[in-house]
C-alpha positions as CSV (number, residue, x, y, z in Angstrom):
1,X,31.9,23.9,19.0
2,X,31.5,26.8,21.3
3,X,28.4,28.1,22.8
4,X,30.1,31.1,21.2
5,X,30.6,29.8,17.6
6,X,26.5,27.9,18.1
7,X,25.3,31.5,18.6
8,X,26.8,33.0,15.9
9,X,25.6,30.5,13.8
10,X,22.1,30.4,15.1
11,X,21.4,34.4,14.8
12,X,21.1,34.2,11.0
13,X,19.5,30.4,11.3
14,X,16.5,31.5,13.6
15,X,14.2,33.6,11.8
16,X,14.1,30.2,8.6
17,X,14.0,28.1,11.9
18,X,10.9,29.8,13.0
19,X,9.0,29.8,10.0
20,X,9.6,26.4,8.7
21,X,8.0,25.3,12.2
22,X,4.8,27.5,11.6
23,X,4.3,26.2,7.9
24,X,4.8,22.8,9.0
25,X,2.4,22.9,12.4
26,X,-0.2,25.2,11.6
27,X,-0.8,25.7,15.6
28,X,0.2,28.8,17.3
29,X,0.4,27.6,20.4
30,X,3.1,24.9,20.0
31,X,5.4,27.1,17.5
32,X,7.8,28.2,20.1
33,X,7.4,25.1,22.4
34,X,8.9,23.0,18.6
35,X,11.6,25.9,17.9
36,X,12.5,26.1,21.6
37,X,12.9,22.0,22.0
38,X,14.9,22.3,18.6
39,X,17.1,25.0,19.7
40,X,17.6,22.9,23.3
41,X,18.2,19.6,21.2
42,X,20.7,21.2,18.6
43,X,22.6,23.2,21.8
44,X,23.1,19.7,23.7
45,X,24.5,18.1,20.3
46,X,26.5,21.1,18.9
47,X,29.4,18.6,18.6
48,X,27.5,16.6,16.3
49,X,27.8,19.5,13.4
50,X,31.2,18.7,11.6
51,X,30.9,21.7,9.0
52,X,29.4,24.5,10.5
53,X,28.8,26.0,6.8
54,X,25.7,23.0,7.1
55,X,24.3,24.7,10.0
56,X,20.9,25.7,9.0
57,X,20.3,22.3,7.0
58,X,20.8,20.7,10.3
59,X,18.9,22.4,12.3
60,X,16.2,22.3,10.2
61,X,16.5,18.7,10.2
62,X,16.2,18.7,14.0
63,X,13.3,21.1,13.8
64,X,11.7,18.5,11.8
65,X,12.3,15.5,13.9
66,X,10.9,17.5,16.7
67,X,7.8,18.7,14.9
68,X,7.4,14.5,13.6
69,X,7.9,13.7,17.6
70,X,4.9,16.7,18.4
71,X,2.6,14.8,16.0
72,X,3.2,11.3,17.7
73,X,2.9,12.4,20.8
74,X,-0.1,14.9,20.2
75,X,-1.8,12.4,17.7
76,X,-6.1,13.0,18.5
77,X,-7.5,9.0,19.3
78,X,-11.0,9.0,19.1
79,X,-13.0,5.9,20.3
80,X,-15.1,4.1,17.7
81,X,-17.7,4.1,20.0
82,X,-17.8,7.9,19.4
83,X,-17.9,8.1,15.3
84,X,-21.2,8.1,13.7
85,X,-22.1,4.8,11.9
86,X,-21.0,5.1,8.7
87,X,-23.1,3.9,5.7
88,X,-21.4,1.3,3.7
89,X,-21.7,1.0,-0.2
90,X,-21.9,-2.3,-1.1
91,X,-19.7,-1.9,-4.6
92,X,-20.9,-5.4,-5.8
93,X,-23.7,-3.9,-7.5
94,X,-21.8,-1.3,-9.3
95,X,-22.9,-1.1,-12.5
96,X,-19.3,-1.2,-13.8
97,X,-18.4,-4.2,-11.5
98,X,-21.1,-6.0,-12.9
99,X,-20.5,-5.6,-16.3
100,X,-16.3,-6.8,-15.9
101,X,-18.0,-9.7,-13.9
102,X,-20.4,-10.7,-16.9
103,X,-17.3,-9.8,-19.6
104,X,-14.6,-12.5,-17.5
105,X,-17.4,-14.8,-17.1
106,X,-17.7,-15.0,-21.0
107,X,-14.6,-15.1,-22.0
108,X,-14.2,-17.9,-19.6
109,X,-16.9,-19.9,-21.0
110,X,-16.0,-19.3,-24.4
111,X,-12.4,-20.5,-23.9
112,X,-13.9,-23.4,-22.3
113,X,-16.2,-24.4,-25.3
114,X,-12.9,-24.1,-27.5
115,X,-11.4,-26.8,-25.4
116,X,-11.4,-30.6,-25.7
117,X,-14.4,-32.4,-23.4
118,X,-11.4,-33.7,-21.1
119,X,-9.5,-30.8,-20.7
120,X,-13.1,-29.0,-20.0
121,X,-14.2,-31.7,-17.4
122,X,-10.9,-31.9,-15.8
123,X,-11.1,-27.7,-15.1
124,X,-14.9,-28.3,-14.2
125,X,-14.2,-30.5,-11.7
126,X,-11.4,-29.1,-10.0
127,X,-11.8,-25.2,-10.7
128,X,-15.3,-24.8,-11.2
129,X,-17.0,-27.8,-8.5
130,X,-13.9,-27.8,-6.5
131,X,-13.8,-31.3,-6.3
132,X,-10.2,-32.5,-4.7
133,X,-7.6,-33.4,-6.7
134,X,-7.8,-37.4,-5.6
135,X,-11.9,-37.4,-6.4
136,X,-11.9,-35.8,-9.9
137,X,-8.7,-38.5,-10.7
138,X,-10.8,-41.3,-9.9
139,X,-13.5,-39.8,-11.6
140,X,-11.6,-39.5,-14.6
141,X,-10.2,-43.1,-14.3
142,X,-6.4,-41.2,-13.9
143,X,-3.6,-41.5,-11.3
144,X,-3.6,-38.5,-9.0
145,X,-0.4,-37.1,-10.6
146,X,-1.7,-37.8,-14.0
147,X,-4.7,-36.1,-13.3
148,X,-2.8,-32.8,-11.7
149,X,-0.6,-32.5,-14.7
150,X,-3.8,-32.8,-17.3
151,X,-5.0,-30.3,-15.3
152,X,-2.1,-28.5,-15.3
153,X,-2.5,-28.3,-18.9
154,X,-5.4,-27.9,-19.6
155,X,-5.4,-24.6,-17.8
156,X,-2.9,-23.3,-19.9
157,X,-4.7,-24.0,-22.8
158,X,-7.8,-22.6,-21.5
159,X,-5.4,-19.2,-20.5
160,X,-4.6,-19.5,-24.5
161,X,-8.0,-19.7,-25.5
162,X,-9.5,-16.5,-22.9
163,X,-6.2,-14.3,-24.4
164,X,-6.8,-15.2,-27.9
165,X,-10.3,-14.5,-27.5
166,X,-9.7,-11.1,-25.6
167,X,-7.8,-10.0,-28.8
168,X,-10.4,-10.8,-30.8
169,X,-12.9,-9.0,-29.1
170,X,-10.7,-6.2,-28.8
């Protein structure tokens, strides 16, 4: 493409050019630094356009690559050192958080009570006193993988008992 052809193009293009760079950057002062690096960009890489009818969409498409690459380089870094402590709520004593806590830890105590006395010591042990795997079978008088797949299931029925439970409730 000409410089010709990129002008003749570009006459109707500029004025869209110009205010889709002031919406976007809201700063005065770097408006026709933006439009002026977009117009140096799309003038270097005329050859790029293949169907001039696409003109103004790419353009704009540079125009916003260039106003993206203003905002990186421009970004504002503040030290920490320099905000104002900032008060932390502490959300576990929301009222709400609270209440869900003491709701899940019901439901999980009355699916355990629904369960046999090994299933329930078997998830004591392990879930509950985070005993290892090894300790809690020899407690139980079980192999190891015996005691990981009565474990095993007996979580599932325990899951079975708090979802059954829940619909109840509900």
């Amino acid at each position: 493409m000409s410089g010709e052809t990129f002008e003749t193009l570009l006459t109707p293009a500029l004025p869209a050019i110009r205010k889709l760079v002031r919406a976007k950057i809201r700063m005065p002062d770097y408006t026709e630094d933006v439009v002026q690096q977009t117009l140096m960009h799309a003038f270097v890489h005329r050859e790029q356009l293949r169907v001039p009818s696409k003109f103004k969409s790419w353009i704009s498409s540079i125009a916003m690559n260039e106003i993206r690459g203003l905002a990186r380089r421009t970004r504002m870094c503040v030290p920490l050192e320099a905000l104002p402590p900032i008060a932390s709520s502490d959300r576990s004593t929301c009222p709400y958080k609270v209440f869900e806590d003491g709701e899940r830890t019901d439901h999980l105590y009355d699916g355990l009570a629904q369960l046999n006395p090994r299933d329930r010591y078997a998830i004591h042990l392990i879930d509950l006193a985070e005993v290892k795997l090894t300790d809690a079978a020899n407690a139980l008088s079980f192999s190891r993988a015996a005691m990981k797949s009565a474990h095993f299931r007996a979580r599932r029925r325990l899951s079975r008992a708090v979802r059954a439970n829940r619909r109840v409730m509900a």
